[in-house]
N, C-alpha and C positions, 0 to 999 in steps of 0.2 A: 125519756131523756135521762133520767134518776139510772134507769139500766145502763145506757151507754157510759153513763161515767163509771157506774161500778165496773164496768167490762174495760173500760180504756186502766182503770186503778189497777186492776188486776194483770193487764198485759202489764204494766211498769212493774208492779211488784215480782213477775216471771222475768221479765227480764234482767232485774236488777238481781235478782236471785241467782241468776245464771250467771252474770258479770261478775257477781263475788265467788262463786263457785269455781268461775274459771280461773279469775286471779288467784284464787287459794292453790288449785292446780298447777299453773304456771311457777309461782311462788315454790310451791313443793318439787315440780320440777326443777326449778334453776337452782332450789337447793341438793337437789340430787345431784347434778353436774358437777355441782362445786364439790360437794361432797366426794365423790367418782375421781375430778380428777386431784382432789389434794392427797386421794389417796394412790393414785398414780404417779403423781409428785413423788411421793414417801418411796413408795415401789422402788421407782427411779433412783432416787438416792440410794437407797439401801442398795441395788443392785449393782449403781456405780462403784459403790466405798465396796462391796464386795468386789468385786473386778479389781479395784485397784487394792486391795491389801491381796488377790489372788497371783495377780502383775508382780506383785512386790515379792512375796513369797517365791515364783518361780526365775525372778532377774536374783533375787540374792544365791538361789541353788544354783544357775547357772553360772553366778560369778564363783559361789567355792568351788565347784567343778571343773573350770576355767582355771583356777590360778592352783587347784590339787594336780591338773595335768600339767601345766606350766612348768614345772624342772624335767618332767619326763620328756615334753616335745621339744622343749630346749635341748635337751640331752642327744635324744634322736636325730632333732635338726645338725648339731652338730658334727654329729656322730656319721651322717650323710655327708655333710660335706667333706669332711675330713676322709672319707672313703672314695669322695671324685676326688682329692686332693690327690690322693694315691696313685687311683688308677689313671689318672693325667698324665702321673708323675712318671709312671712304669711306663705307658704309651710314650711320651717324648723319648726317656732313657731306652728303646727297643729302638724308635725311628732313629737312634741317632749312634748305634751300633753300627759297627763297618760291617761287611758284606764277610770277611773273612772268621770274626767274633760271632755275626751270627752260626755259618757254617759249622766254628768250631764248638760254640754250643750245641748245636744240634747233632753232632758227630760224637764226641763224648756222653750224649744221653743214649746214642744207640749202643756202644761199646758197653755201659750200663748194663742192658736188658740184651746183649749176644748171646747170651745164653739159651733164652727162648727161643730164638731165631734158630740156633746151629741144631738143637734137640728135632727139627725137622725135616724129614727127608723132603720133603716135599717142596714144589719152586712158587717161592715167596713170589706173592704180587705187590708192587708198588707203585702207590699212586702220590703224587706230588702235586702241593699247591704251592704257590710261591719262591719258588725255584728255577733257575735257568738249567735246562737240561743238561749240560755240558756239566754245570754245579754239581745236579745232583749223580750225574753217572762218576765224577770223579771220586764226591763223598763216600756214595755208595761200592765203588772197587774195593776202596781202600777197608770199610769196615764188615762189606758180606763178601770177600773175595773167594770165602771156602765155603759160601750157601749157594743153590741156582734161584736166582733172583731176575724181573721180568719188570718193566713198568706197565702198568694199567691201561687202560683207554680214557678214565678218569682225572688225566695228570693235568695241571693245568699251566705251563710254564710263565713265569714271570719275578722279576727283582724289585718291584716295585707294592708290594705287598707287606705289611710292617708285624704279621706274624705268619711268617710260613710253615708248612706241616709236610712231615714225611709220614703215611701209612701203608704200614706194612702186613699185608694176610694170607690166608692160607684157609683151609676148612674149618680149620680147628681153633686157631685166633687170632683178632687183630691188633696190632700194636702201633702205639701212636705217637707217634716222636711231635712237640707241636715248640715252638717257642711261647705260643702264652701261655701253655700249660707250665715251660720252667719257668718263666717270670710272676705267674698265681703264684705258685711252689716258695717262689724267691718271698713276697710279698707275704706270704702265710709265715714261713720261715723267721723272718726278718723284721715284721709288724710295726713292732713296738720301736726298735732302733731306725726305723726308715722313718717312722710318724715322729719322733721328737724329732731327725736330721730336718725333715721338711717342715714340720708346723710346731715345733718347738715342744718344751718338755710341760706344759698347761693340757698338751692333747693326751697323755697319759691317763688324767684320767677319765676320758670319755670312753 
């Protein structure tokens, strides 16, 4: 009987031993966790405040970059528009040429460059865009009347065309009578005194 108790003493004393062992365990556990994540906490911040002074660093380069280009794309933007301002400008002033101004445009740039033309024996071809053929065989009498000249297969007749072309060829070269070419020409020419007439004397210095 005196055995059984010692035996039963001893299971409680094993077990209780284990009971504190394990809550020691546990304990050093849950302190690890905590431990684990206060230091993932810390992690965490330091990582955010890095990010965010990183954030900050690359929105302010962005911003001086942003406002260092900022008179250049102003400049340009302008500088675009003002160049559709023009070529708007040149477009309506061509559409709104009479049929006779433009012919006589186009007839003065050939008498120009007759010289080319006559230095060849050879029978000029000529092809026509935007021209009524009647237009162009008149034009043309009157300023190839001592070259042999031919129209092309290439012609394409019509009045309705707001920059028509005369070209002229042969083996050796082609010459190109065009109206946008004079009106580029006019516009390159004339730049500066067409941009203040139309957008005032401010676009000067764009």
């Amino acid at each position: 009987m005196e055995e059984l108790r010692s035996t039963e003493a001893l299971d409680r004393e094993i077990l209780e031993d284990a009971r504190k062992k394990a809550d020691r365990i546990l304990k050093t556990a849950d302190q690890t966790v905590r431990t684990i994540d206060q230091q993932w906490k810390e992690k965490t911040r330091t990582a955010l405040a890095e990010l965010e002074q990183l954030y900050q660093q690359r929105r302010a380069k962005s911003e001086q970059e942003i406002m260092a280009r900022l008179p250049l794309d102003k400049h340009r933007l302008r500088s675009e528009w003002a160049e559709q301002q023009l070529q708007q400008a040149a477009e309506s002033f061509s559409a709104s040429l009479s049929r006779d101004r433009v012919l006589s445009l186009m007839e003065q740039d050939i008498i120009k460059k007759i010289d080319v033309l006559s230095e060849n024996a050879e029978t000029i071809t000529v092809s026509i865009h935007g021209l009524l053929k009647n237009e162009a065989e008149k034009l043309l009498n009157r300023v190839l009347k001592d070259i042999s000249w031919s129209f092309g297969a290439a012609c394409s007749w019509s009045d309705k065309i707001t920059y028509p072309e005369i070209v002229c060829e042969h083996s050796n070269f082609r010459l190109v009578v065009s109206l946008k070419t004079l009106i580029d020409q006019l516009l390159l020419d004339k730049r500066s005194e067409l941009a203040v007439a139309l957008l005032g004397k401010g676009v000067v210095n764009d």
